[in-house]
mmCIF file of the N, C-alpha and C atoms, coordinates in Angstrom:
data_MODEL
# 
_entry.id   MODEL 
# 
loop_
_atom_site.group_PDB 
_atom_site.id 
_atom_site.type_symbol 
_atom_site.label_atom_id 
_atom_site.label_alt_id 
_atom_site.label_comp_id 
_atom_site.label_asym_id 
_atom_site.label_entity_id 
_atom_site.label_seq_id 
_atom_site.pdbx_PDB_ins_code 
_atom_site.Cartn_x 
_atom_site.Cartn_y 
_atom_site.Cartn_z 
_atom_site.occupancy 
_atom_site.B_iso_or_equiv 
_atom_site.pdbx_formal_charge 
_atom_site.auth_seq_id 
_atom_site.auth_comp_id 
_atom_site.auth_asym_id 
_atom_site.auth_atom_id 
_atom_site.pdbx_PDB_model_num 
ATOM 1   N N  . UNK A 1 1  ? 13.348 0.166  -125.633 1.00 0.00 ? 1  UNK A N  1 
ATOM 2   C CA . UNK A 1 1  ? 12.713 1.028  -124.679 1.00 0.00 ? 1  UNK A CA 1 
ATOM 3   C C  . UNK A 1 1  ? 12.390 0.267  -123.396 1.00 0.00 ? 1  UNK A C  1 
ATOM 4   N N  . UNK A 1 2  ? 12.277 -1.303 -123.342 1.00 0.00 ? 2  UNK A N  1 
ATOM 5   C CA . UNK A 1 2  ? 11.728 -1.903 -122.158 1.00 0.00 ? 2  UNK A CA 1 
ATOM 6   C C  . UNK A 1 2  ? 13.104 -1.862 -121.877 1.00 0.00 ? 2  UNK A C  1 
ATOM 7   N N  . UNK A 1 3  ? 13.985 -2.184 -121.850 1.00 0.00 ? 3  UNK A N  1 
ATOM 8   C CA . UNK A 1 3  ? 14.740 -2.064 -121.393 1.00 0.00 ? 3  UNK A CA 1 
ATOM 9   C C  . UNK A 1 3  ? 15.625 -1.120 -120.693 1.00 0.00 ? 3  UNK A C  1 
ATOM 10  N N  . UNK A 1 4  ? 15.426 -0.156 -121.107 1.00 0.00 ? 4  UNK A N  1 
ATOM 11  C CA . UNK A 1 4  ? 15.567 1.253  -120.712 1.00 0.00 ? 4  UNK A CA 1 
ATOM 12  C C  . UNK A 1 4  ? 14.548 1.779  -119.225 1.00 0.00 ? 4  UNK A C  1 
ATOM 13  N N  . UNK A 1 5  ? 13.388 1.432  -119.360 1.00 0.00 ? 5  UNK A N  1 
ATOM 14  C CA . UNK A 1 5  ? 12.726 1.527  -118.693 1.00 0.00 ? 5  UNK A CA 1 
ATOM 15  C C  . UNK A 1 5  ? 13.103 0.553  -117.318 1.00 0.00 ? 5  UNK A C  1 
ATOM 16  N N  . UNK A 1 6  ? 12.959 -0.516 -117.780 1.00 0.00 ? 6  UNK A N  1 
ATOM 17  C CA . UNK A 1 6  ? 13.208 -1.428 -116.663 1.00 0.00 ? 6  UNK A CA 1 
ATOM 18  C C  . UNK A 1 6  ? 14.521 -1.323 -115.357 1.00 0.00 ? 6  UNK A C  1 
ATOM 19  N N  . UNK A 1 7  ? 15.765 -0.822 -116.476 1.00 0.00 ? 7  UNK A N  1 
ATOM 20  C CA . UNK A 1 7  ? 16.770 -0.143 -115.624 1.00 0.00 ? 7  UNK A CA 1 
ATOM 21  C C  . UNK A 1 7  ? 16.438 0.936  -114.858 1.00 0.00 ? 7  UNK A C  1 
ATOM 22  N N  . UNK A 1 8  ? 15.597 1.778  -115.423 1.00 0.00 ? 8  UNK A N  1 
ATOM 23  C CA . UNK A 1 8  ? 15.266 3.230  -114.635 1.00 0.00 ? 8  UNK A CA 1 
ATOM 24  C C  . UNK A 1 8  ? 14.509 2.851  -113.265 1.00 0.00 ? 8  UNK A C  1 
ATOM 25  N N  . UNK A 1 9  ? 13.775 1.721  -113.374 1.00 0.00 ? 9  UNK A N  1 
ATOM 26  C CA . UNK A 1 9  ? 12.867 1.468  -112.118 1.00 0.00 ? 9  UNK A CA 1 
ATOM 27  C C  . UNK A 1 9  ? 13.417 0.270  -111.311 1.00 0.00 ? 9  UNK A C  1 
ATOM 28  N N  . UNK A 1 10 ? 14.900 -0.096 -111.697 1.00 0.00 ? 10 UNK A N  1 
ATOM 29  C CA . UNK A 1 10 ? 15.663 -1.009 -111.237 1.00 0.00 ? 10 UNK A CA 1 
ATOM 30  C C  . UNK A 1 10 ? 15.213 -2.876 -111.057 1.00 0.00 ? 10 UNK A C  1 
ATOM 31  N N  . UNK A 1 11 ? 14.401 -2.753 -112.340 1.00 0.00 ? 11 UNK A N  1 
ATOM 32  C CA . UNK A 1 11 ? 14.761 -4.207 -112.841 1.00 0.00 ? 11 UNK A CA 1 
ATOM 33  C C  . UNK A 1 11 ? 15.568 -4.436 -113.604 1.00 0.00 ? 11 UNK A C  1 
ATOM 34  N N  . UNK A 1 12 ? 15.536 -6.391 -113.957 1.00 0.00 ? 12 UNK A N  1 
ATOM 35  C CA . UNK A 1 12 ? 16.238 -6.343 -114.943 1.00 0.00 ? 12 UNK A CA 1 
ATOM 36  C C  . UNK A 1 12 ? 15.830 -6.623 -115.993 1.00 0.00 ? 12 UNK A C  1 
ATOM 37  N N  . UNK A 1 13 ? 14.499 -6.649 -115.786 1.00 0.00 ? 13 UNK A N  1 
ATOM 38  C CA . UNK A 1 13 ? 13.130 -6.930 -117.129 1.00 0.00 ? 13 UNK A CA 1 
ATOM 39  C C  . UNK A 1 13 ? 12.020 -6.904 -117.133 1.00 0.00 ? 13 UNK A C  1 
ATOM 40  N N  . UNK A 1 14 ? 11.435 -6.097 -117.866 1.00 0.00 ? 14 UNK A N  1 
ATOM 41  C CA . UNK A 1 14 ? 9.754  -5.776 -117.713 1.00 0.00 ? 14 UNK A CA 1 
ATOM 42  C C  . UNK A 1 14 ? 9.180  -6.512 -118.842 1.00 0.00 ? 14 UNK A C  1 
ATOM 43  N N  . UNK A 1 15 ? 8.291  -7.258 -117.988 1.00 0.00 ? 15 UNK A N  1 
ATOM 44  C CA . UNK A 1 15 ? 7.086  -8.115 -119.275 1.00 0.00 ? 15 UNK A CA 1 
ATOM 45  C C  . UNK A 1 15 ? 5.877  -7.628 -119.854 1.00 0.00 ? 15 UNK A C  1 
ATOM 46  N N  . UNK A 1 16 ? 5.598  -7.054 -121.368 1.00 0.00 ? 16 UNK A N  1 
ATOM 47  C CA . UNK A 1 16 ? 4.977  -5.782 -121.913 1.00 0.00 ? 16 UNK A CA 1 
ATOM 48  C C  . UNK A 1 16 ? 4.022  -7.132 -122.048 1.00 0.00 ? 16 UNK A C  1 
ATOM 49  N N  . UNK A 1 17 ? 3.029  -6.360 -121.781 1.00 0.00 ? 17 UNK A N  1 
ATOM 50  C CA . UNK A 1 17 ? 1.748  -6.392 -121.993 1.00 0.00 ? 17 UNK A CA 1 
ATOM 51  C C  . UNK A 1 17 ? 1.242  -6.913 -123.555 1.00 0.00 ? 17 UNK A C  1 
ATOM 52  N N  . UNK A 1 18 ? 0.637  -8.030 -123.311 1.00 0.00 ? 18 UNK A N  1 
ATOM 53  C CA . UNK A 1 18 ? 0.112  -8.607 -125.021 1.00 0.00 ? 18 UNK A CA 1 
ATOM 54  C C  . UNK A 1 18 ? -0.880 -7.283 -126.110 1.00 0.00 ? 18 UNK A C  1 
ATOM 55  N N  . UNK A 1 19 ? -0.432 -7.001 -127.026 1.00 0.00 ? 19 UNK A N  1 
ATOM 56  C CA . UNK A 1 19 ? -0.982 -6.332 -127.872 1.00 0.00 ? 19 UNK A CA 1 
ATOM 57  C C  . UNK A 1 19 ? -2.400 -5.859 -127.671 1.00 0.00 ? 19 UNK A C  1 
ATOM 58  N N  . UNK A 1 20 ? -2.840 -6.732 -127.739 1.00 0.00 ? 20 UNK A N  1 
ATOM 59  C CA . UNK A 1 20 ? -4.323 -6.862 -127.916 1.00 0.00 ? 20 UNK A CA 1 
ATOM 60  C C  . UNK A 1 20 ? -4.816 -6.290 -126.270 1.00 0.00 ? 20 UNK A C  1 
ATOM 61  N N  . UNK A 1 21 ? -4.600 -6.601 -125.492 1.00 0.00 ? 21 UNK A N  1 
ATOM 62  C CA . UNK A 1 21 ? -5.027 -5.979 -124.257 1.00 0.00 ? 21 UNK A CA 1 
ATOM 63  C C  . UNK A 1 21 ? -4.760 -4.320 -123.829 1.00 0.00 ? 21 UNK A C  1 
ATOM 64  N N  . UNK A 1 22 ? -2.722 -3.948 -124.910 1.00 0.00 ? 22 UNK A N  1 
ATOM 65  C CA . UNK A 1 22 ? -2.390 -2.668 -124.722 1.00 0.00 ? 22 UNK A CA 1 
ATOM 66  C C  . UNK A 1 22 ? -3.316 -1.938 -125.562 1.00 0.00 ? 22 UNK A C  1 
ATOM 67  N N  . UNK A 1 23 ? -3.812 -2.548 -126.800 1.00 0.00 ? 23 UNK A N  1 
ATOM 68  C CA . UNK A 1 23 ? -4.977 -1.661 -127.734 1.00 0.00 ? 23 UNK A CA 1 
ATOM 69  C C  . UNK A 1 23 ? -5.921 -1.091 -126.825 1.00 0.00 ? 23 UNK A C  1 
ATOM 70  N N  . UNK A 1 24 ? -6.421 -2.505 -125.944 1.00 0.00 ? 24 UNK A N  1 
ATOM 71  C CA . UNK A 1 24 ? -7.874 -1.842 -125.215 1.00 0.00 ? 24 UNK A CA 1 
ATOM 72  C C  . UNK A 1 24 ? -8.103 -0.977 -124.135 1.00 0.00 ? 24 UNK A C  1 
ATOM 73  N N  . UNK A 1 25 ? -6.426 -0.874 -123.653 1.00 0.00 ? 25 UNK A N  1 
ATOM 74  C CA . UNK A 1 25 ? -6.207 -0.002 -122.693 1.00 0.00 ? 25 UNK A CA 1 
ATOM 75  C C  . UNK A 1 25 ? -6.134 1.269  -123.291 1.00 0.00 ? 25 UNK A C  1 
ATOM 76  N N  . UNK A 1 26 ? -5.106 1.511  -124.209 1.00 0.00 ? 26 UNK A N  1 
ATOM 77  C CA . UNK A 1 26 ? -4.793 2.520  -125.085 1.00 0.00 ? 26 UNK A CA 1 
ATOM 78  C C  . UNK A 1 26 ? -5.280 3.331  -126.516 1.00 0.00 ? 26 UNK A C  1 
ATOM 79  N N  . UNK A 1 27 ? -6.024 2.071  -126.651 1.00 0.00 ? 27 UNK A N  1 
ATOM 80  C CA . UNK A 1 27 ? -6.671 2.515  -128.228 1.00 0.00 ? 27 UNK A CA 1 
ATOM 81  C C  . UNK A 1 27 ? -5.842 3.036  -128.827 1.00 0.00 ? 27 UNK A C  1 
ATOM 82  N N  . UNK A 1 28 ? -6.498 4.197  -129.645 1.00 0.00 ? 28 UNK A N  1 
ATOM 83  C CA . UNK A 1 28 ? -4.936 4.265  -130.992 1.00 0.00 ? 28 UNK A CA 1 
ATOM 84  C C  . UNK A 1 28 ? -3.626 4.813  -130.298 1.00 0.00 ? 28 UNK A C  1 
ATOM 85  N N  . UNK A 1 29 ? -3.771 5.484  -129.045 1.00 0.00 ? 29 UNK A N  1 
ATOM 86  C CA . UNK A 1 29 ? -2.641 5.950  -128.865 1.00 0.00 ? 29 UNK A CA 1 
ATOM 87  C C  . UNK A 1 29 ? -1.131 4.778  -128.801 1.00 0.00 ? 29 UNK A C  1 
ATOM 88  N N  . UNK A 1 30 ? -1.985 3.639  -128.895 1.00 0.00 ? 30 UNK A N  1 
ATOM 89  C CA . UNK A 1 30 ? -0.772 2.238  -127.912 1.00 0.00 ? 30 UNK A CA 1 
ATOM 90  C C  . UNK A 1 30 ? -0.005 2.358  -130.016 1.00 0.00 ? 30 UNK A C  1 
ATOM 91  N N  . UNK A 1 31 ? -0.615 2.371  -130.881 1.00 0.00 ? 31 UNK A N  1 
ATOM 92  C CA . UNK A 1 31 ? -0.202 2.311  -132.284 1.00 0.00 ? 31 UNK A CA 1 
ATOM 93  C C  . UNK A 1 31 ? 0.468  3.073  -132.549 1.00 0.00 ? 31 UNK A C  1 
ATOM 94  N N  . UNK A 1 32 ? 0.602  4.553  -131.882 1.00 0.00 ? 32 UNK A N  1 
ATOM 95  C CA . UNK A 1 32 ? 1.622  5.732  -132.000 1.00 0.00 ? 32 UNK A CA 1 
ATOM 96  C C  . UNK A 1 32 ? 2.562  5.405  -131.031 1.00 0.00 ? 32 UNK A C  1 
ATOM 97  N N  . UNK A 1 33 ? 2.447  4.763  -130.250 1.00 0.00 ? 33 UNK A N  1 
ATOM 98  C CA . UNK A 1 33 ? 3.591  4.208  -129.568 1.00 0.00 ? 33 UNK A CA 1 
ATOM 99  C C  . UNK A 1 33 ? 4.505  3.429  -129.829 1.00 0.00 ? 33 UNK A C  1 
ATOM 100 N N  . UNK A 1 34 ? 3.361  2.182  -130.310 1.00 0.00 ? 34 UNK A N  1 
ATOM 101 C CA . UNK A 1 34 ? 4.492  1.045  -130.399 1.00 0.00 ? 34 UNK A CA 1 
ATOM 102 C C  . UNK A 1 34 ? 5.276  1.210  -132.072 1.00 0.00 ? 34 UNK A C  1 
ATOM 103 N N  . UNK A 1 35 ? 4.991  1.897  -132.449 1.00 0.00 ? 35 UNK A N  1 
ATOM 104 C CA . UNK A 1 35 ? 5.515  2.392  -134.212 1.00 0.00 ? 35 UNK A CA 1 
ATOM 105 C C  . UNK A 1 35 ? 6.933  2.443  -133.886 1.00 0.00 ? 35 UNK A C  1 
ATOM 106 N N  . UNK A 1 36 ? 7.744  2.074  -134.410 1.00 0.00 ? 36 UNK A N  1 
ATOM 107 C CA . UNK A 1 36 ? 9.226  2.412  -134.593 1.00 0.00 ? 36 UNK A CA 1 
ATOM 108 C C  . UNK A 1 36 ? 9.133  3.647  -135.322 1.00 0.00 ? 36 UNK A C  1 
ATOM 109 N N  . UNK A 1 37 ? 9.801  4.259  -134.927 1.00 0.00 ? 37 UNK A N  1 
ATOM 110 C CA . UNK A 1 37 ? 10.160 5.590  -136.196 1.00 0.00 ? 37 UNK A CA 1 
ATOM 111 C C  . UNK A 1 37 ? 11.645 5.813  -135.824 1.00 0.00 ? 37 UNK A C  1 
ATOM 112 N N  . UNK A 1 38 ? 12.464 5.949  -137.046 1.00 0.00 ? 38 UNK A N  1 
ATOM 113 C CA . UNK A 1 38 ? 13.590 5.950  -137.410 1.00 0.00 ? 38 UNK A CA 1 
ATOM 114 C C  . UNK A 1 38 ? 13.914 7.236  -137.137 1.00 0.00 ? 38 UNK A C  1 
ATOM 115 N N  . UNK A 1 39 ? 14.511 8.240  -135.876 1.00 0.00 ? 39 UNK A N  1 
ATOM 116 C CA . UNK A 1 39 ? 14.522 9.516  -136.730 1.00 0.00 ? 39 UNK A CA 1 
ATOM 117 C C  . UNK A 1 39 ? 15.852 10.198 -135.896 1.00 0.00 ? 39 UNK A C  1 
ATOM 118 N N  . UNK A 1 40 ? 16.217 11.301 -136.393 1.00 0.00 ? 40 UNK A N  1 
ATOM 119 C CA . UNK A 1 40 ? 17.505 11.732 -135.839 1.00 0.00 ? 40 UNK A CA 1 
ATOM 120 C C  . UNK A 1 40 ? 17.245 13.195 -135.118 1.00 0.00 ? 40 UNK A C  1 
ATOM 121 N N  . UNK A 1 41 ? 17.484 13.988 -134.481 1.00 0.00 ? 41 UNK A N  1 
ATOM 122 C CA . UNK A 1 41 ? 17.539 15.333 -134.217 1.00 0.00 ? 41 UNK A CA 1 
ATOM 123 C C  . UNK A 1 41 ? 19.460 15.950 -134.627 1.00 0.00 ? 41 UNK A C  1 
ATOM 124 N N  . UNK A 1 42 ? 19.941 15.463 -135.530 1.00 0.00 ? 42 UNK A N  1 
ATOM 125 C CA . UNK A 1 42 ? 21.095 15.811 -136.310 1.00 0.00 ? 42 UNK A CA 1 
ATOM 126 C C  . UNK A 1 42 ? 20.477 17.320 -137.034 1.00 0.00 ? 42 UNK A C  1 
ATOM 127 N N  . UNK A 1 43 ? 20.135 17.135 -137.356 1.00 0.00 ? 43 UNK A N  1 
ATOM 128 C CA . UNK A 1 43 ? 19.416 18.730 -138.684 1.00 0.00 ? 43 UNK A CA 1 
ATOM 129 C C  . UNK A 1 43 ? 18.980 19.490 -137.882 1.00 0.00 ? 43 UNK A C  1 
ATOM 130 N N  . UNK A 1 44 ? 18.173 19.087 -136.716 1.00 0.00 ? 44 UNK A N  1 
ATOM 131 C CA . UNK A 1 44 ? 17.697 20.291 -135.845 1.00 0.00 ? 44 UNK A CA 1 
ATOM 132 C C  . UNK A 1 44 ? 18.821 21.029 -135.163 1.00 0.00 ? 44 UNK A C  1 
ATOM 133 N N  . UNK A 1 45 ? 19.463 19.982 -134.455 1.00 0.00 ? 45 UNK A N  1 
ATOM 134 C CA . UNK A 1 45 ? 20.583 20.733 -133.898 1.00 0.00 ? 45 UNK A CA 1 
ATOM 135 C C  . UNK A 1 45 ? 21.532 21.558 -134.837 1.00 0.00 ? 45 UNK A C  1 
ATOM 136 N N  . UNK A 1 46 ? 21.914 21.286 -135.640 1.00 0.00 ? 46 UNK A N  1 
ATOM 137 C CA . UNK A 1 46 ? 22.574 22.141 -136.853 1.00 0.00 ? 46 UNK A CA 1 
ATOM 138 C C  . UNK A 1 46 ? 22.083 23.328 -137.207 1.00 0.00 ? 46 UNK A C  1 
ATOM 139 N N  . UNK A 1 47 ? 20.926 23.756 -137.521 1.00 0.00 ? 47 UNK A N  1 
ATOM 140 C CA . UNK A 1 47 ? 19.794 24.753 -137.559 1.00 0.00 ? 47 UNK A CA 1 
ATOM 141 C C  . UNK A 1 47 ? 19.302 25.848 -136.581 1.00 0.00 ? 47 UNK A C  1 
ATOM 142 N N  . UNK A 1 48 ? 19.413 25.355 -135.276 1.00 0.00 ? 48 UNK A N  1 
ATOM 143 C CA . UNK A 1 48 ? 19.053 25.585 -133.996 1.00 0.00 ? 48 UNK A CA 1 
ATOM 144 C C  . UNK A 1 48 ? 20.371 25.427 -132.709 1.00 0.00 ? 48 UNK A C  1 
ATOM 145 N N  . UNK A 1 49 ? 20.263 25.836 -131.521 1.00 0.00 ? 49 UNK A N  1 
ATOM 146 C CA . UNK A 1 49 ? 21.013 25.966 -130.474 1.00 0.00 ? 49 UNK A CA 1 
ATOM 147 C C  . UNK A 1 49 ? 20.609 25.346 -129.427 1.00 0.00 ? 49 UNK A C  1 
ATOM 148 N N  . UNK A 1 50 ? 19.529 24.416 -130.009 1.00 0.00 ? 50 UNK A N  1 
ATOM 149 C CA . UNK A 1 50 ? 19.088 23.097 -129.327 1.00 0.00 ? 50 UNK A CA 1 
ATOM 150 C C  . UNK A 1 50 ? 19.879 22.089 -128.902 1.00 0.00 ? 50 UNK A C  1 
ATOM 151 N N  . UNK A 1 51 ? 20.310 21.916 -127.724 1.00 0.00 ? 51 UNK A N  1 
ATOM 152 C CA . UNK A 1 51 ? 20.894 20.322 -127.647 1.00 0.00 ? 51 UNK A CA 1 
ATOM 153 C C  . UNK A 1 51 ? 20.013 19.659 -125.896 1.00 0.00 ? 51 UNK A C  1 
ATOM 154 N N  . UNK A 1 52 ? 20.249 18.753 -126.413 1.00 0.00 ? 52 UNK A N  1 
ATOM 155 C CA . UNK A 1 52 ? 19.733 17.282 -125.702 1.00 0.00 ? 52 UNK A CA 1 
ATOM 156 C C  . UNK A 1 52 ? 20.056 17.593 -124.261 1.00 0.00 ? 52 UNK A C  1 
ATOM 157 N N  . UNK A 1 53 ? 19.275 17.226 -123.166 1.00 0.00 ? 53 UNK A N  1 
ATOM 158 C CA . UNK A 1 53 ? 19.450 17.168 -121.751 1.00 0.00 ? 53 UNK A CA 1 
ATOM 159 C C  . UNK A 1 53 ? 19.927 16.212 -120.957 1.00 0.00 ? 53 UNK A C  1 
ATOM 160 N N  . UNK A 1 54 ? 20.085 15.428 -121.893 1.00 0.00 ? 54 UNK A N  1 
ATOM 161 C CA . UNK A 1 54 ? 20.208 13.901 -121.736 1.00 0.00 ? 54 UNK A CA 1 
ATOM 162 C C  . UNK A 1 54 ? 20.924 13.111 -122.652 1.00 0.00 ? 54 UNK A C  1 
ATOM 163 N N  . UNK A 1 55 ? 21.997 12.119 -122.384 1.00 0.00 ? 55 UNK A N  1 
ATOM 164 C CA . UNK A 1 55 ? 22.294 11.516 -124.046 1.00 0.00 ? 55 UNK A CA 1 
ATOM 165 C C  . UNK A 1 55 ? 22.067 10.883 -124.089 1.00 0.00 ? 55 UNK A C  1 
ATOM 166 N N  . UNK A 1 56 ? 21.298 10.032 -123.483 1.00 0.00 ? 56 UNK A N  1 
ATOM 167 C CA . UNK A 1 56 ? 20.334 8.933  -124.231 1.00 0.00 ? 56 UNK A CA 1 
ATOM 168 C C  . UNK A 1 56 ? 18.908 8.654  -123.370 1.00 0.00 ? 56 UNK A C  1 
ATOM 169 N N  . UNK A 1 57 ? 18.247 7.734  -123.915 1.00 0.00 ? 57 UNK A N  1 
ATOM 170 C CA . UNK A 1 57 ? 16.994 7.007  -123.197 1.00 0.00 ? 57 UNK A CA 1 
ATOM 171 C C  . UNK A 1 57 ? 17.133 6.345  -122.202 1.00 0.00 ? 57 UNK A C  1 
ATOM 172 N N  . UNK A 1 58 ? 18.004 5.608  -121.901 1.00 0.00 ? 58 UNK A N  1 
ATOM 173 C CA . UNK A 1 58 ? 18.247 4.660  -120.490 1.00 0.00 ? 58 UNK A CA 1 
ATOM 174 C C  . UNK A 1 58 ? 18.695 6.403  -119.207 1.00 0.00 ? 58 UNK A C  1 
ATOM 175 N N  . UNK A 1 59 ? 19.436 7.387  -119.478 1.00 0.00 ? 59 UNK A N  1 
ATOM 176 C CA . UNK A 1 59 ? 19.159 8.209  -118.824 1.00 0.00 ? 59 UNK A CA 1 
ATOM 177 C C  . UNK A 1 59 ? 18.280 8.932  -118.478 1.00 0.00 ? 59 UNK A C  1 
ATOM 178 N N  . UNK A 1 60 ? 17.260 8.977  -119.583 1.00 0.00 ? 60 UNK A N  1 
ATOM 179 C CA . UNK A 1 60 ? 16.408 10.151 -119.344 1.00 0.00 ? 60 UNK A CA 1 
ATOM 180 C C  . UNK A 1 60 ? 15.147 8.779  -118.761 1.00 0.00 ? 60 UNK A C  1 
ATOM 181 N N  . UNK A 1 61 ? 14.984 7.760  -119.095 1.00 0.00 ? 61 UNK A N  1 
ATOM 182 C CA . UNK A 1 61 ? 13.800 7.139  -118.297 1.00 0.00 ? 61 UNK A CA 1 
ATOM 183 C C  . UNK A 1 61 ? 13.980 6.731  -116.976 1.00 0.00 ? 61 UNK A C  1 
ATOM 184 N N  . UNK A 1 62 ? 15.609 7.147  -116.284 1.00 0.00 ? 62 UNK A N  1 
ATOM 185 C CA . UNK A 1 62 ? 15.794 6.784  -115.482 1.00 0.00 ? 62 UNK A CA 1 
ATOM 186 C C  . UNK A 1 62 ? 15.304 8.146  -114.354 1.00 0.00 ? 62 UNK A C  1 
ATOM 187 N N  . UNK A 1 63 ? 16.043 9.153  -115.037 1.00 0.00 ? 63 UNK A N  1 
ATOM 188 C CA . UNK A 1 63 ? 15.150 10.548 -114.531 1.00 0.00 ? 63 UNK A CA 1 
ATOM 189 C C  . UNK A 1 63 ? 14.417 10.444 -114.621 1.00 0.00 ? 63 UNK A C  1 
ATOM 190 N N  . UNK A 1 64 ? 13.157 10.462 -115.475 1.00 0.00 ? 64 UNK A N  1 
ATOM 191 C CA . UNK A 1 64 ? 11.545 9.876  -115.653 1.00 0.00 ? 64 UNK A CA 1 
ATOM 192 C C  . UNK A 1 64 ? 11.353 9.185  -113.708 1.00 0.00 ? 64 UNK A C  1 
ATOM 193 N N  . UNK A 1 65 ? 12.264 8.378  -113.814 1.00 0.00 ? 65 UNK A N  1 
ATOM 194 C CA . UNK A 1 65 ? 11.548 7.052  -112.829 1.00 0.00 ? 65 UNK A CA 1 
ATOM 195 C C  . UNK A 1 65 ? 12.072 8.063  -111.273 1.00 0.00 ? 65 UNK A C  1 
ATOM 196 N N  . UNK A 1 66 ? 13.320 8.554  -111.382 1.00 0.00 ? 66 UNK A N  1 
ATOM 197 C CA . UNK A 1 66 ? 13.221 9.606  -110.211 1.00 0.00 ? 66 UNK A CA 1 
ATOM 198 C C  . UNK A 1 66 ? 12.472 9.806  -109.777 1.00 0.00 ? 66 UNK A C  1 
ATOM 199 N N  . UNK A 1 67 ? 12.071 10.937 -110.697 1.00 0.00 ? 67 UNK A N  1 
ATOM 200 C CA . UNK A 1 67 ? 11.245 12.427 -110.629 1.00 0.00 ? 67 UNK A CA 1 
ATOM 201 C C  . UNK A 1 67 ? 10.163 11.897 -109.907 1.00 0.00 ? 67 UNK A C  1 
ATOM 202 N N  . UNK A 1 68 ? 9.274  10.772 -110.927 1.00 0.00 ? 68 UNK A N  1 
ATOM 203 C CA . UNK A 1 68 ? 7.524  9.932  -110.501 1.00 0.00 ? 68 UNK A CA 1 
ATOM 204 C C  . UNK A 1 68 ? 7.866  9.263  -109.036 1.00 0.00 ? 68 UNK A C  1 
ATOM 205 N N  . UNK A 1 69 ? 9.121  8.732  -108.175 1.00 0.00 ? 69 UNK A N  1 
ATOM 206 C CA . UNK A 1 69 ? 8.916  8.008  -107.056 1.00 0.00 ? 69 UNK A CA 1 
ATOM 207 C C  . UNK A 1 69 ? 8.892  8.638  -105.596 1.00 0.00 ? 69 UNK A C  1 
ATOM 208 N N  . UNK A 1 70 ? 7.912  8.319  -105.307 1.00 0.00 ? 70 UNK A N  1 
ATOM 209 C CA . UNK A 1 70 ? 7.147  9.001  -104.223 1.00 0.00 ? 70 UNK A CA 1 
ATOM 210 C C  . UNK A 1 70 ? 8.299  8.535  -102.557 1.00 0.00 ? 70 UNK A C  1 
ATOM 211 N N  . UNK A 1 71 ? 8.037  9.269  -101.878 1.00 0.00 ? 71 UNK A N  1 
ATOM 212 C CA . UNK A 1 71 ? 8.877  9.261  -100.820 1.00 0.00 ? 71 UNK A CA 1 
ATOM 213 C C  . UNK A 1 71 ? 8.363  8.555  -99.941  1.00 0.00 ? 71 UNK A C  1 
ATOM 214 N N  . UNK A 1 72 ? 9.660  7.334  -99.173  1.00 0.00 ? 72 UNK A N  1 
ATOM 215 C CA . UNK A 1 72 ? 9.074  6.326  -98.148  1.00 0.00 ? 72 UNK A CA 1 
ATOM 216 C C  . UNK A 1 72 ? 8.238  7.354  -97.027  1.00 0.00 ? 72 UNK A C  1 
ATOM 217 N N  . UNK A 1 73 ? 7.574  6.561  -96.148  1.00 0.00 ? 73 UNK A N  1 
ATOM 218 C CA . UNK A 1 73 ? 7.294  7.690  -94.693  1.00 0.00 ? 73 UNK A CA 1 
ATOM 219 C C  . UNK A 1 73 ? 7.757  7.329  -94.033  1.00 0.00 ? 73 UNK A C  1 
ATOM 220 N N  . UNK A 1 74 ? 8.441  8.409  -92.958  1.00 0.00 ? 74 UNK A N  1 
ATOM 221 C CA . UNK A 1 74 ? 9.191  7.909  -92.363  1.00 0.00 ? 74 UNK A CA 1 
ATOM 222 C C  . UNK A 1 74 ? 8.856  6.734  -90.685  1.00 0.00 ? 74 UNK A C  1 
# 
């Protein structure tokens, strides 16, 4: 994901923040974050007429980083 990110905002590497400081910023939410979870949207789409806007994460955080950047003045 840092990596993904970092492309979207056109580095070539973002240095994450030590644990212990993202806890105190984040409290439990930084633990639902940083969790790996293994998971697929295969079954949903099969089920449903759902598909993806995006095909992957390095695209969509790059849209992410679009969308959030504010315009020079001129």
């Amino acid at each position: 994901m840092f990596d993904a990110v970092a492309h979207a905002v056109g580095r070539k590497h973002l240095r994450p923040l030590p644990d212990l400081l993202m806890r105190m910023l984040l409290g439990t939410k930084y633990d639902d974050m940083h969790r790996s979870l293994r998971i697929s949207n295969r079954r949903f789409k099969e089920v449903s007429s759902w598909q993806p806007t995006v095909s992957n994460a390095r695209v969509g955080w790059t849209r992410i980083a679009e969308e959030g950047r504010v315009a020079e003045p001129d």
